[in-house]
C-alpha positions as a Markdown table, in Angstrom:
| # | Residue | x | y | z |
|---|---|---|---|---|
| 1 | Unk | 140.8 | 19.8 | 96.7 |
| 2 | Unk | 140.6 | 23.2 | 96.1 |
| 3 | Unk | 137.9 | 26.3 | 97.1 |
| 4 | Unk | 137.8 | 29.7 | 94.8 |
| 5 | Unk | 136.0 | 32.4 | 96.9 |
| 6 | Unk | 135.6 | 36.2 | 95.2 |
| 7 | Unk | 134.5 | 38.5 | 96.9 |
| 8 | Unk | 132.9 | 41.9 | 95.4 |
| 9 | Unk | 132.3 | 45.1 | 98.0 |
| 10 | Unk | 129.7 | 46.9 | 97.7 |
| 11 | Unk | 129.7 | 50.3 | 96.0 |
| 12 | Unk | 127.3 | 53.1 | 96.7 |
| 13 | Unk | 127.1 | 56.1 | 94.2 |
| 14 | Unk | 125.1 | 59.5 | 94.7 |
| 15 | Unk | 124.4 | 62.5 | 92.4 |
| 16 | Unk | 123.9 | 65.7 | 94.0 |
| 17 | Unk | 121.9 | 68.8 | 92.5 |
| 18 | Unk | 122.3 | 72.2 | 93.7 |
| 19 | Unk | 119.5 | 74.6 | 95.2 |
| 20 | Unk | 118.5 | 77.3 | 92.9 |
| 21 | Unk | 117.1 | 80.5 | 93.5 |
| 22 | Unk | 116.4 | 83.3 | 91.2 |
| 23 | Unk | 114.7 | 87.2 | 92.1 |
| 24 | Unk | 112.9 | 88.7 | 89.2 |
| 25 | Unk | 112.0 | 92.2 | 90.4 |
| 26 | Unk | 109.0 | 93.3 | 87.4 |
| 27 | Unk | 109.1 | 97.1 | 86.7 |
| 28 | Unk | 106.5 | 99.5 | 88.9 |
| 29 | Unk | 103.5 | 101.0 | 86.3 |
| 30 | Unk | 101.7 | 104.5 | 86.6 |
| 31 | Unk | 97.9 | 104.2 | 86.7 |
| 32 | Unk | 96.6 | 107.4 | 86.2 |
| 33 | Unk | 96.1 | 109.7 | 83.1 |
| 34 | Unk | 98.7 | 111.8 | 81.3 |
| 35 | Unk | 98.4 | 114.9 | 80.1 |
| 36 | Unk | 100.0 | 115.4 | 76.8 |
| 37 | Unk | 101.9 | 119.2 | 76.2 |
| 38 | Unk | 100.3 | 121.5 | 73.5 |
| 39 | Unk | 101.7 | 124.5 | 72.2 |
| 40 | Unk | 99.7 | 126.7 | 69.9 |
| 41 | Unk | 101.0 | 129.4 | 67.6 |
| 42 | Unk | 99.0 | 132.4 | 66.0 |
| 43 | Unk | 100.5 | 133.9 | 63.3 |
| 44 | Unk | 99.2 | 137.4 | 62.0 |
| 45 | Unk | 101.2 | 138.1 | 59.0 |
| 46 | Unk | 102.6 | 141.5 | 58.0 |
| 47 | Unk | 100.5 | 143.6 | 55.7 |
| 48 | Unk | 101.5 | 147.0 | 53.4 |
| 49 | Unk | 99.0 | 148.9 | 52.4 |
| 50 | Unk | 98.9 | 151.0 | 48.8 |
| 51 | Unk | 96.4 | 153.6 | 48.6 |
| 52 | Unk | 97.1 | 155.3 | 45.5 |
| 53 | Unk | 93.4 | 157.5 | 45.3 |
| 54 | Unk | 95.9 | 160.6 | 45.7 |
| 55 | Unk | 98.1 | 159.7 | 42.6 |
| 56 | Unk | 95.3 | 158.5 | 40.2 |
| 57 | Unk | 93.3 | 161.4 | 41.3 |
| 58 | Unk | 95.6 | 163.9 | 40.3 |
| 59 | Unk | 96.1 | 161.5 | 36.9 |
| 60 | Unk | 92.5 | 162.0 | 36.0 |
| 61 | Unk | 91.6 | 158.5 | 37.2 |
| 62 | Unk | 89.6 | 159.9 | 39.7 |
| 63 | Unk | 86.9 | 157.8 | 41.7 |
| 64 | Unk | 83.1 | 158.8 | 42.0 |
| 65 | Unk | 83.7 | 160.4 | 45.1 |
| 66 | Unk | 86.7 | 162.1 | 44.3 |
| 67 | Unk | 84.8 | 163.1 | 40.8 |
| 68 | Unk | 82.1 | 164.8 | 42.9 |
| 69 | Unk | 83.6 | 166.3 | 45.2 |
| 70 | Unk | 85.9 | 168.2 | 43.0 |
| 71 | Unk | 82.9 | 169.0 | 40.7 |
| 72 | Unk | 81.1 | 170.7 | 43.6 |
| 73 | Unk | 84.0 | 172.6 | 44.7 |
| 74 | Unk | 84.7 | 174.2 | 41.4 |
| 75 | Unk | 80.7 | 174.9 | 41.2 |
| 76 | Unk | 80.6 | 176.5 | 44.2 |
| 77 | Unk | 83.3 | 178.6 | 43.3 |
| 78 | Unk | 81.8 | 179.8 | 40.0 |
| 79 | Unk | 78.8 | 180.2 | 42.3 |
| 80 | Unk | 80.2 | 182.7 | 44.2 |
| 81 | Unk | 82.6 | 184.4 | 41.5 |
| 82 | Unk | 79.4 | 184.8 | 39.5 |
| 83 | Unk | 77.7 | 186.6 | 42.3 |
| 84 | Unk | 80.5 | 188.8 | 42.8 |
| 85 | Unk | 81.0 | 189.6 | 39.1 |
| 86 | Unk | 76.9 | 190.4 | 38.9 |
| 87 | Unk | 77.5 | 192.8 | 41.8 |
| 88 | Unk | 80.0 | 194.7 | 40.4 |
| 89 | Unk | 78.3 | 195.0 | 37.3 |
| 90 | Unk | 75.4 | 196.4 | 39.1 |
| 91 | Unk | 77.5 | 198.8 | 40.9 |
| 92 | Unk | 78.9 | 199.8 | 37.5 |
| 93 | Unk | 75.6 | 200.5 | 36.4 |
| 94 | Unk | 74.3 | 202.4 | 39.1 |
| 95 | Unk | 76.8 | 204.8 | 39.0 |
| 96 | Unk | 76.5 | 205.5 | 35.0 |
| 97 | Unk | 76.2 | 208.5 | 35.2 |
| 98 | Unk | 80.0 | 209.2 | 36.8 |
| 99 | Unk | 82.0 | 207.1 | 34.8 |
| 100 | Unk | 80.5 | 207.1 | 31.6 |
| 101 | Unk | 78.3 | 203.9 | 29.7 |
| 102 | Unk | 80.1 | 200.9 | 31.0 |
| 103 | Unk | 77.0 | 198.9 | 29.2 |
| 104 | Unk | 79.5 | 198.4 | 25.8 |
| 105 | Unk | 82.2 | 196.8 | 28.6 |
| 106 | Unk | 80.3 | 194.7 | 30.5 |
| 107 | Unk | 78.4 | 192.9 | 27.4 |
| 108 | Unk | 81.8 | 192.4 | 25.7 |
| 109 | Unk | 82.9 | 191.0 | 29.0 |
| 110 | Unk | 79.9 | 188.5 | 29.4 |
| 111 | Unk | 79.8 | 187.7 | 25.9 |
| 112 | Unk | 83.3 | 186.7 | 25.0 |
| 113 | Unk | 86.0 | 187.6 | 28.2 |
| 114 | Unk | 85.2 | 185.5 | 31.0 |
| 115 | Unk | 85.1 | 182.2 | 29.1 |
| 116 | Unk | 88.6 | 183.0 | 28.3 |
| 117 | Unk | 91.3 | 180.1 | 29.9 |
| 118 | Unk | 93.9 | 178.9 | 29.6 |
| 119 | Unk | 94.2 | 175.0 | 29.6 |
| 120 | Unk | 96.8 | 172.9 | 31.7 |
| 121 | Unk | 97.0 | 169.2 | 30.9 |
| 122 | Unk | 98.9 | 167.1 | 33.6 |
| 123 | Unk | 99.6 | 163.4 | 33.3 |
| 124 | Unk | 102.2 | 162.8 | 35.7 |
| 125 | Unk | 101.1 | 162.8 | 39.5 |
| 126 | Unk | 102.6 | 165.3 | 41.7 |
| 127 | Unk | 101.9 | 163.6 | 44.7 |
| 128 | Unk | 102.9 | 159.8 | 45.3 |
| 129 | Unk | 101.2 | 157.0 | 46.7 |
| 130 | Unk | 100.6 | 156.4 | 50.3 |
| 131 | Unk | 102.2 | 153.6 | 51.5 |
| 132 | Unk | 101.3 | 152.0 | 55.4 |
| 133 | Unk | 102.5 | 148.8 | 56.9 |
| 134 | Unk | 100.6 | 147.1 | 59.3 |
| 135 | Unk | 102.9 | 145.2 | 61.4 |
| 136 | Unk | 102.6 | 141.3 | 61.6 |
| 137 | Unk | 102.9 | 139.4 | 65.0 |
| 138 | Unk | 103.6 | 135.4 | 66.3 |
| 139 | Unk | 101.8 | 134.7 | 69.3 |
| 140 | Unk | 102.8 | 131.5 | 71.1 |
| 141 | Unk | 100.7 | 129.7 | 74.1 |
| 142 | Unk | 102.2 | 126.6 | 76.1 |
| 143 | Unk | 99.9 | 124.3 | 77.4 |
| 144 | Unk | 101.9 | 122.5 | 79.8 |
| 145 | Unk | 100.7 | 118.5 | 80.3 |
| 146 | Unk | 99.7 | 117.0 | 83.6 |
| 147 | Unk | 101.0 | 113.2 | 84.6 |
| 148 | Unk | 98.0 | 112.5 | 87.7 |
| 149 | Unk | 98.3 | 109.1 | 89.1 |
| 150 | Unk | 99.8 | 106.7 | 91.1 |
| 151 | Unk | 102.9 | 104.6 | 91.0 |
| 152 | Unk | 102.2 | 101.2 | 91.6 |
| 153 | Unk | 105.0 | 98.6 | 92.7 |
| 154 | Unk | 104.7 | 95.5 | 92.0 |
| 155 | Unk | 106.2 | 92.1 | 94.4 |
| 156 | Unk | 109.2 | 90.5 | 93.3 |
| 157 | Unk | 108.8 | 86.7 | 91.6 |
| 158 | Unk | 111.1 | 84.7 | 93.6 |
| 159 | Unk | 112.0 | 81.2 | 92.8 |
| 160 | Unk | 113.1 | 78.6 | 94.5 |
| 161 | Unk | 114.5 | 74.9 | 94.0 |
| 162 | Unk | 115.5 | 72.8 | 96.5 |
| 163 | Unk | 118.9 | 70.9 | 96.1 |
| 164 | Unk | 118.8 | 66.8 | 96.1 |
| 165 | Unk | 120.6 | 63.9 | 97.0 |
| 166 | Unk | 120.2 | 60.7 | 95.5 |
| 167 | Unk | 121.8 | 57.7 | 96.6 |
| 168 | Unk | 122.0 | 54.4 | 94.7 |
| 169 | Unk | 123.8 | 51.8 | 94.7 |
| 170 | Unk | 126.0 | 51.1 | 92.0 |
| 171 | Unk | 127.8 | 47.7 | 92.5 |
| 172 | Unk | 126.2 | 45.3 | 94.9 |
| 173 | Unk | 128.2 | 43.1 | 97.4 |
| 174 | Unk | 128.6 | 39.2 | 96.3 |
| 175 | Unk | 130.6 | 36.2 | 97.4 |
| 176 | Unk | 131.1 | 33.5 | 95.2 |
| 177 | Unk | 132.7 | 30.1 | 96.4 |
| 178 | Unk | 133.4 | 27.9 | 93.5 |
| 179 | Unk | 134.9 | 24.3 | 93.9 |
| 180 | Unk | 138.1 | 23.5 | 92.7 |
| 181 | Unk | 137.9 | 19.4 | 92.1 |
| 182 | Unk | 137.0 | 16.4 | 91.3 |
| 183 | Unk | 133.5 | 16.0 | 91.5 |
| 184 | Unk | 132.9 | 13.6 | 94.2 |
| 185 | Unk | 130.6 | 11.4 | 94.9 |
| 186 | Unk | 128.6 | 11.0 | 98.1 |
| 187 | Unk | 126.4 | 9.0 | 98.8 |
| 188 | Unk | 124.5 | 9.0 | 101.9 |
């Protein structure tokens, strides 16, 4: 007669997680109001100037103004020259009686001698044109920009997860007795 026992320990297993943490610092933010920068330029550009009146005036391309005035000045001047040339003739007349009859002399000179001339005819200007320049300029304004506000900061996000142990049990204990035999037979 024979007895098999086994036996079988018992084995116990666990798996262990580690704790995490993790810090998550979010950037601070400006409430306020911003102010952006401006410049602004003026530009006044240069300028010349002709004024060629003079040089077309002596031409013969005069203007109205020009026209009349030198038409005035040469009246005025005939004007006076006539005056003076009717005063000498008077005086030659008064004193006919010296010199002789200056009568034959003075009609030949109002009939035929003092619309003698002699004629000039200029083309070309003498004088040339006036020429002015008006400077130019860059004027340049900064308008600086204004950041108003406050800085706000915000809480870091921290996170947190426990570590675990778990136990189990991975091979339970057992005895097993088996009988090694004839199979006998009792009776009681």
């Amino acid at each position: 007669m024979a007895l098999e026992i086994r036996t079988q320990p018992a084995i116990l297993g666990y798996h262990i997680s580690k704790p995490v943490q993790s810090i998550e610092q979010p950037k601070a933010h400006v409430e306020g109001a911003l102010t952006q920068p401006q410049i602004q330029v003026e530009v006044r550009l240069p300028k010349i100037q002709i004024d060629q009146t003079q040089a077309f005036n002596e031409s013969g391309l005069k203007n109205i103004e020009a026209f009349s005035q030198e038409y005035v000045a040469i009246a005025k001047q005939r004007m006076l020259e006539s005056i003076g040339r009717i005063a000498e003739q008077g005086d030659q007349l008064a004193q006919i009686n010296k010199k002789g009859n200056p009568v034959p002399d003075i009609a030949k000179y109002n009939a035929f001698d003092q619309f003698k001339h002699e004629f000039g005819m200029v083309t070309m200007p003498r004088n040339g044109p006036d020429i002015s320049v008006i400077e130019g300029n860059v004027n340049v304004r900064v308008v600086e920009g204004e950041l108003s506000g406050k800085i706000i900061a915000e809480k870091p996000r921290i996170h947190y997860q426990q570590g675990q142990v778990e136990r189990y049990v991975a091979q339970y204990n057992s005895i097993s007795i088996r009988y090694l035999g004839e199979k006998l037979d009792l009776q009681v």
